[in-house]
C-alpha positions in Angstrom: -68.3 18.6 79.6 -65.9 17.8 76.8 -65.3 14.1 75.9 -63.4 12.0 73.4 -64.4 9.3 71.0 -64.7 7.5 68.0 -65.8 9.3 64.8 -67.2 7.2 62.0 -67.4 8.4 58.6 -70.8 8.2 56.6 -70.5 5.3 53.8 -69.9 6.5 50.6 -68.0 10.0 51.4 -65.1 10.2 49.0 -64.1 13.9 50.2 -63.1 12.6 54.1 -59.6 11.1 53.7 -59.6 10.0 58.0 -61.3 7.3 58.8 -61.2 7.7 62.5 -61.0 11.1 63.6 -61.6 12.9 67.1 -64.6 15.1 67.8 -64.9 18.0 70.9 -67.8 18.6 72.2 -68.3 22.1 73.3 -72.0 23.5 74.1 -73.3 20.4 73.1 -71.8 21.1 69.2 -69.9 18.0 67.4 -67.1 19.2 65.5 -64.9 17.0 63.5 -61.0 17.9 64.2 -60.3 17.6 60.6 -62.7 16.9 57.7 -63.3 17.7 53.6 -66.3 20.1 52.7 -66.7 21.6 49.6 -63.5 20.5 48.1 -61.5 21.7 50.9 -59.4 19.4 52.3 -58.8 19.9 56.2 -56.3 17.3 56.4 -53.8 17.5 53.4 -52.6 19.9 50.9 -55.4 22.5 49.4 -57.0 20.4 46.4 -58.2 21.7 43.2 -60.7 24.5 44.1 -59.6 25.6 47.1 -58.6 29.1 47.4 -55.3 27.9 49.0 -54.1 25.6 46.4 -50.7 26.4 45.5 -49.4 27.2 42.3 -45.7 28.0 42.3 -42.6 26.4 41.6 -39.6 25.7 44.3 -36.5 26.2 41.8 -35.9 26.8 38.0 -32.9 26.5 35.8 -32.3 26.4 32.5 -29.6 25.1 29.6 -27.5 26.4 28.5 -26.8 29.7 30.1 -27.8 30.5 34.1 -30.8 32.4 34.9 -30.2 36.0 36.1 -31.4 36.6 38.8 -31.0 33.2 40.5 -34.1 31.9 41.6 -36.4 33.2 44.1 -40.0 32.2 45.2 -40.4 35.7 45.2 -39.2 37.1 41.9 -41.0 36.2 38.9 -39.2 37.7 36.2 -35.5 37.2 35.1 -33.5 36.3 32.0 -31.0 34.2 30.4 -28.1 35.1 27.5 -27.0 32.2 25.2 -23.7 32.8 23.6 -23.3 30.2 21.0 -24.9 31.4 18.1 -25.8 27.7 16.5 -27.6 27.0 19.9 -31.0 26.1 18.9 -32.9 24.7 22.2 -33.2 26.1 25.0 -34.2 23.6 28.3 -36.6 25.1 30.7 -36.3 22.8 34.0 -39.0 24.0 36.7 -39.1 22.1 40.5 -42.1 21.0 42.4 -42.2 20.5 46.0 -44.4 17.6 46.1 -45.8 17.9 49.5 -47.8 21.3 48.4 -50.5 18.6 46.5 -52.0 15.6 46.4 -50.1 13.3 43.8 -53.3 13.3 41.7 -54.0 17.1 42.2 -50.8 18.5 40.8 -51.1 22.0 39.0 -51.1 22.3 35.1 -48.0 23.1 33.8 -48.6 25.8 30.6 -45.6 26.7 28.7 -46.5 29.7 25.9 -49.4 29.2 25.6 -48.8 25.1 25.2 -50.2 23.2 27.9 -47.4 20.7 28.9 -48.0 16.9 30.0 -45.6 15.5 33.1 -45.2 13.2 35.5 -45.1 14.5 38.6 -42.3 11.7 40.4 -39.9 12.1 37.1 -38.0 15.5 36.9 -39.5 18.0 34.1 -37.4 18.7 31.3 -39.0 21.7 28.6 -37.7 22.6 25.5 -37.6 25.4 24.2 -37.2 25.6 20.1 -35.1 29.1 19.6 -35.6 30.1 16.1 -35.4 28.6 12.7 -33.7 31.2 11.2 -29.9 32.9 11.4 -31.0 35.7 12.9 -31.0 36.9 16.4 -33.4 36.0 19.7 -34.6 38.4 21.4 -38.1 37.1 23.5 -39.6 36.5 26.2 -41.4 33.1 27.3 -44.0 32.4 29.9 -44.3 29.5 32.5 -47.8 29.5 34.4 -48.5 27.0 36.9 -52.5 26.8 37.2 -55.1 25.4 39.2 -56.9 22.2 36.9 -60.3 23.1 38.6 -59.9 25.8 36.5 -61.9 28.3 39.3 -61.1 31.6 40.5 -61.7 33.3 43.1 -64.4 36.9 43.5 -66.3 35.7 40.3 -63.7 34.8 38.0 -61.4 37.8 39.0 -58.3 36.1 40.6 -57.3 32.8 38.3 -55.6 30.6 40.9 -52.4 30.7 38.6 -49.0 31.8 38.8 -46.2 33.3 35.9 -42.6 33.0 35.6 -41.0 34.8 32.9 -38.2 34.3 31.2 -35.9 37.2 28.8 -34.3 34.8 26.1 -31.3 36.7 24.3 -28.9 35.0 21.6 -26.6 36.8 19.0 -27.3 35.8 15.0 -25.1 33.4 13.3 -22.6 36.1 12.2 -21.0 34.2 9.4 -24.5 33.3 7.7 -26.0 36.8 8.6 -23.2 38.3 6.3 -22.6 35.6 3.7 -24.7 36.3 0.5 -27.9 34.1 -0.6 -27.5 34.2 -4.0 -25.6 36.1 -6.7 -27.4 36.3 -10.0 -25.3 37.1 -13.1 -26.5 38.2 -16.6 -24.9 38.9 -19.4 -25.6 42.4 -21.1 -28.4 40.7 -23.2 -29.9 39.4 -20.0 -29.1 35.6 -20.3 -28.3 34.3 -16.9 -24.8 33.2 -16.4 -24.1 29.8 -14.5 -21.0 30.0 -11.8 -17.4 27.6 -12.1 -18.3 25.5 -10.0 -21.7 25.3 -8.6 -22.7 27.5 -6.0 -23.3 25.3 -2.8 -25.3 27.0 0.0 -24.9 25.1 3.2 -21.2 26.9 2.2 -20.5 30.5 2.0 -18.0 31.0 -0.8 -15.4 33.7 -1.3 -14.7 33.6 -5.0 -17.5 33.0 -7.9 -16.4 33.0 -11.1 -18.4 33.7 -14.2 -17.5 32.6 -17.6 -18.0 34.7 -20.7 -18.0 34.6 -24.5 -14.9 36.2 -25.2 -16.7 39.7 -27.6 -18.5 40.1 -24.2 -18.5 43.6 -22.9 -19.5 43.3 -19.9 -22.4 41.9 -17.4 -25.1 43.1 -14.8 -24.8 41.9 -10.7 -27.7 41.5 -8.4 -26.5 40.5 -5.2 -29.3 39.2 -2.3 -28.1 39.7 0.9 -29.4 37.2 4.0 -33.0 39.1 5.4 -30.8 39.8 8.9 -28.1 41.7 6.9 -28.7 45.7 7.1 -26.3 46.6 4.2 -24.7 46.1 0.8 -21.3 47.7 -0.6 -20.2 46.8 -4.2 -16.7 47.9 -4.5 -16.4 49.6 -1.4 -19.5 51.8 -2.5 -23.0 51.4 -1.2 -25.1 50.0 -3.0 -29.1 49.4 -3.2 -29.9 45.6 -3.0 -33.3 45.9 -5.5 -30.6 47.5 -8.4 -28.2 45.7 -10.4 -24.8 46.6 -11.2 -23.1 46.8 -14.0 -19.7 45.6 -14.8 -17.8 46.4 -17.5 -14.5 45.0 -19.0 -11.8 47.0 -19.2 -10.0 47.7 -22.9 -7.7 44.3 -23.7 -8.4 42.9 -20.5 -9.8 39.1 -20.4 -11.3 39.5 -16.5 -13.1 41.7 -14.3 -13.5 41.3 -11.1 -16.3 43.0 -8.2 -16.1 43.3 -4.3 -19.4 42.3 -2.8 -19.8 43.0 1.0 -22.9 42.0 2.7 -22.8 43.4 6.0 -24.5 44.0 9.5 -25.1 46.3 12.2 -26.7 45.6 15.9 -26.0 47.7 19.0 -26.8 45.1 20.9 -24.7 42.0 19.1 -21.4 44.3 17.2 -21.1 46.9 19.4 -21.3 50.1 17.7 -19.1 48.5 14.6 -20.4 46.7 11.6 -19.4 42.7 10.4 -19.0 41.9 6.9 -18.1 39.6 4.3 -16.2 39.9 1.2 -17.0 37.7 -1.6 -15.2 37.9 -4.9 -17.1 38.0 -8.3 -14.8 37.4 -11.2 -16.2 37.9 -14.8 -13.9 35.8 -17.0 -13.6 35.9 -20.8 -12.5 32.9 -22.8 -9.5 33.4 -24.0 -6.4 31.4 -25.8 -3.2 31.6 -24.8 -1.6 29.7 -27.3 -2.1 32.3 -29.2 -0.2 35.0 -27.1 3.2 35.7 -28.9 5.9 35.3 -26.4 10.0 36.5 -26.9 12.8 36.2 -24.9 15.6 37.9 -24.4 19.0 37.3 -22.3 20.4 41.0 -22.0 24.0 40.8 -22.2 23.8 37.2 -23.4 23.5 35.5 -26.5 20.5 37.6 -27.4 17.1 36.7 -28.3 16.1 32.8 -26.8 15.0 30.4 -29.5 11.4 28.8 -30.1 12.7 25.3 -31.5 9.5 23.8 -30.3 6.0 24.5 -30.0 6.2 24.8 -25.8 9.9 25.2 -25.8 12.5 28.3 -26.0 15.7 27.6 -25.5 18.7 31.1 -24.3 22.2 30.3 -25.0 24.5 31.7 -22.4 28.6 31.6 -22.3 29.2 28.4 -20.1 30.9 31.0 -17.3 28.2 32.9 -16.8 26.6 31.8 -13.1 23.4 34.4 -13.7 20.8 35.7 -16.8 19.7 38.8 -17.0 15.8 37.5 -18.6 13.7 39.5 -20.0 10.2 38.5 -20.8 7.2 40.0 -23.6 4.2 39.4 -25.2 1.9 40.9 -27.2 -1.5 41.4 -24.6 -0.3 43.2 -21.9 -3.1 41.6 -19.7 -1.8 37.9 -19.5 0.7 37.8 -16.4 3.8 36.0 -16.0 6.2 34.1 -14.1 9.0 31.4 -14.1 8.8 28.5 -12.1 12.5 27.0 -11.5 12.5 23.2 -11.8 15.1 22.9 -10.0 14.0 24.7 -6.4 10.4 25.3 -7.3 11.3 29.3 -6.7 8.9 31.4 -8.8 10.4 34.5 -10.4 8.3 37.5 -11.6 8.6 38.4 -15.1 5.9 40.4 -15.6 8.0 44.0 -14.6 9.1 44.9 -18.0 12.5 44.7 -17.0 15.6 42.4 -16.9 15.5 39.7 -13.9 18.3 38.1 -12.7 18.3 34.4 -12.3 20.5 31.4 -11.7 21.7 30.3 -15.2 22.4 26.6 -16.5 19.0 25.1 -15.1 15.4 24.9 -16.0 12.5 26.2 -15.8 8.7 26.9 -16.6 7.2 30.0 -18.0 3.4 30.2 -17.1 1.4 32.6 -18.9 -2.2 33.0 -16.9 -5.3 35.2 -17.7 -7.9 34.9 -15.2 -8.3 31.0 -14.7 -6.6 30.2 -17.7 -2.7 29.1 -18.0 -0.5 27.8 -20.4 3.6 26.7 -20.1 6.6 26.8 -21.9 10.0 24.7 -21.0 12.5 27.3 -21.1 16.6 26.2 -20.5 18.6 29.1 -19.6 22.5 28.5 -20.2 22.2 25.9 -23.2 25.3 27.0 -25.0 25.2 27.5 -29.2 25.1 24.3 -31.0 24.4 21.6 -28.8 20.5 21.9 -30.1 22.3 18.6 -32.8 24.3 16.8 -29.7 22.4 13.1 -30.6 19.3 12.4 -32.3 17.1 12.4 -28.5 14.8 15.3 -27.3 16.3 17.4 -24.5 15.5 16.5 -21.5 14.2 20.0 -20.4 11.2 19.1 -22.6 10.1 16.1 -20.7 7.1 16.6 -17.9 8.5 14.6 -15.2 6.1 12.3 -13.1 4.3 13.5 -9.4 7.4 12.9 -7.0 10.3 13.5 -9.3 12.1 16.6 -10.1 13.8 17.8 -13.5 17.9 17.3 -12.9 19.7 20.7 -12.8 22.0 19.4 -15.8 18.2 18.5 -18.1 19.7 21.3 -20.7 22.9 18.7 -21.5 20.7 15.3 -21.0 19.1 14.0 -24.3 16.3 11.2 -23.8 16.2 8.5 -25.6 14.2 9.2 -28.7 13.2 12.2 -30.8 10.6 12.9 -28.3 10.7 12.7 -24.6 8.8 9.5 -23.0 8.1 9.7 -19.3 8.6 5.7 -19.4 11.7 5.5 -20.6 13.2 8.8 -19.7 12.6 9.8 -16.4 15.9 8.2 -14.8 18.0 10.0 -17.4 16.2 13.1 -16.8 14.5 13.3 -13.6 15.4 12.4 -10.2 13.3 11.7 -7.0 12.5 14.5 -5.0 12.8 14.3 -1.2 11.4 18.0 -0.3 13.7 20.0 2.0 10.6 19.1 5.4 12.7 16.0 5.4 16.7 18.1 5.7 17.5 18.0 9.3 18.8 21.8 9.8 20.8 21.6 12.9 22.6 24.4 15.4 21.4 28.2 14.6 19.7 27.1 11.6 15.8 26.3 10.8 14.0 25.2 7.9 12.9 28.2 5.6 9.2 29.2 5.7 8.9 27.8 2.3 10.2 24.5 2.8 7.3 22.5 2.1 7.9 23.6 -1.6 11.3 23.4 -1.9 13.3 20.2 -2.8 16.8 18.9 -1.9 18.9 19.7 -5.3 19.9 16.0 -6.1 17.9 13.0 -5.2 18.9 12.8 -1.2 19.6 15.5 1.0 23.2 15.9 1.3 24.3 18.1 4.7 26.6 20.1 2.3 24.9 20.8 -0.8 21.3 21.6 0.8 22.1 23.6 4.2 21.4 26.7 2.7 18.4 25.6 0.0 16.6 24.3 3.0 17.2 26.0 6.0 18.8 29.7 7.2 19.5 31.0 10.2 17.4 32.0 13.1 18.8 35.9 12.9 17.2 35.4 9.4 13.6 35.5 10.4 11.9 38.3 10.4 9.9 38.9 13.8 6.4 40.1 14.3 6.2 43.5 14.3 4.8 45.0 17.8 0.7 45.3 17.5 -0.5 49.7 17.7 -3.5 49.2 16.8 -6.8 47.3 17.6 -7.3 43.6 16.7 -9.5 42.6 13.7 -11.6 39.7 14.4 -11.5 38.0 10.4 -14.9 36.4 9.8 -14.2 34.6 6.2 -11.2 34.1 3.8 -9.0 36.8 3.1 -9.3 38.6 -0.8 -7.8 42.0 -2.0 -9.2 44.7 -1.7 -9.9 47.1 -5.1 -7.0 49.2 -4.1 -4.4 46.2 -4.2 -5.8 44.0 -6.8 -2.9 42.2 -9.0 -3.1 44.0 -11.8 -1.0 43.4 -15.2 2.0 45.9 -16.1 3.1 47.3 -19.4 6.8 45.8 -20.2 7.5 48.9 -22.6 6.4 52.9 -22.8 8.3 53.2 -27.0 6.8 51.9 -30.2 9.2 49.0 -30.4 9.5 45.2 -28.4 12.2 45.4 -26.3 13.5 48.0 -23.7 16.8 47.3 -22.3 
């Protein structure tokens, strides 16, 4: 006979979570429909102990990246590629399906190794710290879900646990990988040699420079590459890291300058090519300039230009002649040259060893440079014979005029006001304010010149007539990009010469005399 009634349950049981529950009697046996023994709960979700408490997980994602493959209660293994190379966290967010435990039995969360502490109602965000370093990540992490109880089942054999893993790749931060730590300079007696300016390192730099006594020989490199980098080139040559290099000046030369290339190689991040770096070392002797002894010459002029001031030649010219043929020496055939108009700002080349035409009757500046080191002359070109006595005032060609104003193309003729020039007093008389030729409106089939941003309108405002064609030419002017044959080169730093096109100074004369023309 099978009957029905209540069940009451003994005072002090903590395991039964029913307080009324049915029984069925069969053969005279009373068997609780639903009941807790021995930790295993008959009514609810498997508790801690049980051999069918659950440990997994009903989603997982991460961020950045996507998990490949997508999620699956089934797959335990998968992995995730992070592009950006500055990425340094990585957030692991696993799902629980709440209704697999009692709120107050949920699994243990273990993340590497870490056990991780969570609230079970709030959503579960892990992070993951990448690396500390510039270098690559290549790892794999493991997320285990595991019973509390801590029991197994067959004597310890089967941990009531569960692992996710997850493949972690990221590529290195190229532009540190390849940027040199530390460049250590000595001098040939081995006293170590401090860069212009300081080196900084939260900033890779393209160009150190080195100064040196000026009897200095020469001087001895040790370039250390970032740990990640798996090369070193000195001047296009390989070269060992743990050896120094020596540098040596060259005969009458005042700088020397060396090509470092860190550089690095990964299948799996540069694709069968290599990245590098180029970093300029330039060894720099002191050297005067003042003391270089310039002469000019107007070939077919007037002859040679006149030193009447310490910074100032002056090269008479016929008063119809609309060009100068210029030609430019000095003694040290390593200082380089050029003139700098003061009219237009257009630099001219003078370091050839031959005549250059330019416009005559205007202005300019001849800059004499050795490595960092420069020095200027005033040079007027067209200044006919005797007006050097025209008033008792200094040209006006020897006046420095302020930021913002230009020299006046007639500065050869102008005289300020005293025996010497005073940027006060003078710099109406002898200057003018320069509008530069961005602000020229070129109009119909004409466009500003590519160098505009360092040229000037001639005479205070820009006139339509008189600086059409200083500012602008026409659109059939400009060159066009030439059609691409080859493959693109991704640039990861600055560009600097190479040794084979290094600027290099030019001899101005082959015979035993000054002058060739």
């Amino acid at each position: 006979m099978m009957g029905r009634e209540a069940f009451n349950i003994p005072s002090g049981d903590t395991r039964c979570r029913v307080g009324v529950m049915a029984r069925w009697s069969v053969l005279g046996l009373v068997v609780p429909a639903f009941a807790s023994v021995d930790g295993i709960n008959k009514l609810g979700p498997a508790l801690p102990g049980d051999p069918k408490y659950f440990v997994e997980i009903s989603d997982l994602t991460v961020a950045p990246g996507t998990l490949v493959p997508a999620f699956e209660s089934w797959i335990n293994d998968y992995s995730v590629s992070i592009t950006d190379p500055h990425q340094d966290v990585l957030f692991v967010i696993p799902e629980l399906n709440l209704s697999k435990w009692d709120s107050l039995n949920t699994p243990r969360i273990i993340l590497d190794g870490q056990n991780f502490e969570y609230n079970a109602i709030e959503p579960i965000n892990m992070i993951v710290q990448l690396n500390n370093s510039i270098g690559p990540v290549d790892r794999t992490i493991v997320l285990k879900l595991k019973d509390p109880s801590g029991q197994a089942l067959l004597g310890g054999l089967f941990p009531r646990e569960h692992d996710y893993r997850i493949h972690i790749t990221k590529p290195p931060v190229f532009e540190k990988v390849v940027c040199p730590q530390n460049i250590i300079v000595t001098d040939l007696k081995g006293n170590i040699l401090t860069p212009v300016p300081l080196s900084h390192h939260d900033v890779c730099r393209v160009l150190y420079t080195f100064d040196m006594p000026e009897d200095a020989k020469g001087a001895r490199l040790k370039v250390q590459c970032s740990e990640f980098a798996t090369g070193l080139q000195i001047d296009g040559k390989k070269a060992d890291p743990d050896v120094t290099f020596l540098a040596s000046f060259e005969e009458g030369m005042v700088s020397e300058s060396v090509l470092v290339q860190c550089m690095y190689e990964d299948p799996a991040w540069t694709h069968s090519k290599h990245l590098e770096r180029t970093v300029e070392v330039t060894l720099q002797r002191s050297f005067n300039l003042s003391e270089v002894v310039v002469q000019m010459l107007v070939v077919g002029g007037a002859g040679v230009c006149e030193n009447d001031r310490t910074h100032h030649f002056s090269c008479p010219l016929p008063a119809d002649f609309e060009t100068a043929n210029l030609l430019v020496n000095c003694d040290n055939e390593s200082v380089e040259k050029y003139l700098q108009s003061r009219v237009s700002g257009e630099r001219y080349d003078v370091s050839s060893g031959i005549p250059l035409e330019i416009p005559a009757h205007s202005t300019y500046d001849l800059v004499l440079e050795a490595g960092d080191f420069n020095y200027v002359y005033a040079v007027d070109v067209g200044r006919a014979s005797g007006t050097t006595t025209i008033g008792d005032g200094a040209l006006c060609s020897t006046l420095s005029c302020p930021t913002g104003w230009r020299m006046r193309e007639d500065a050869w003729t102008r005289h300020c006001s005293g025996s010497m020039c005073d940027s006060f007093l003078d710099t109406n008389e002898c200057c003018y304010w320069a509008y530069p030729c961005t602000t020229f409106p070129c109009t119909g089939d004409y466009v500003l010149k590519p160098d505009a941003h360092v040229r000037f309108c001639i005479d205070g405002g820009c006139d339509a007539a008189l600086d059409r064609d200083n500012c602008c030419e026409l659109k059939t002017n400009i060159a066009q990009p030439l059609e691409s044959k080859g493959p693109v080169v991704n640039v990861l730093a600055e560009t600097v010469p190479d040794p084979s096109s290094r600027q290099t100074s030019r001899r101005m004369t082959d015979h035993d005399g000054p002058w060739l023309v």
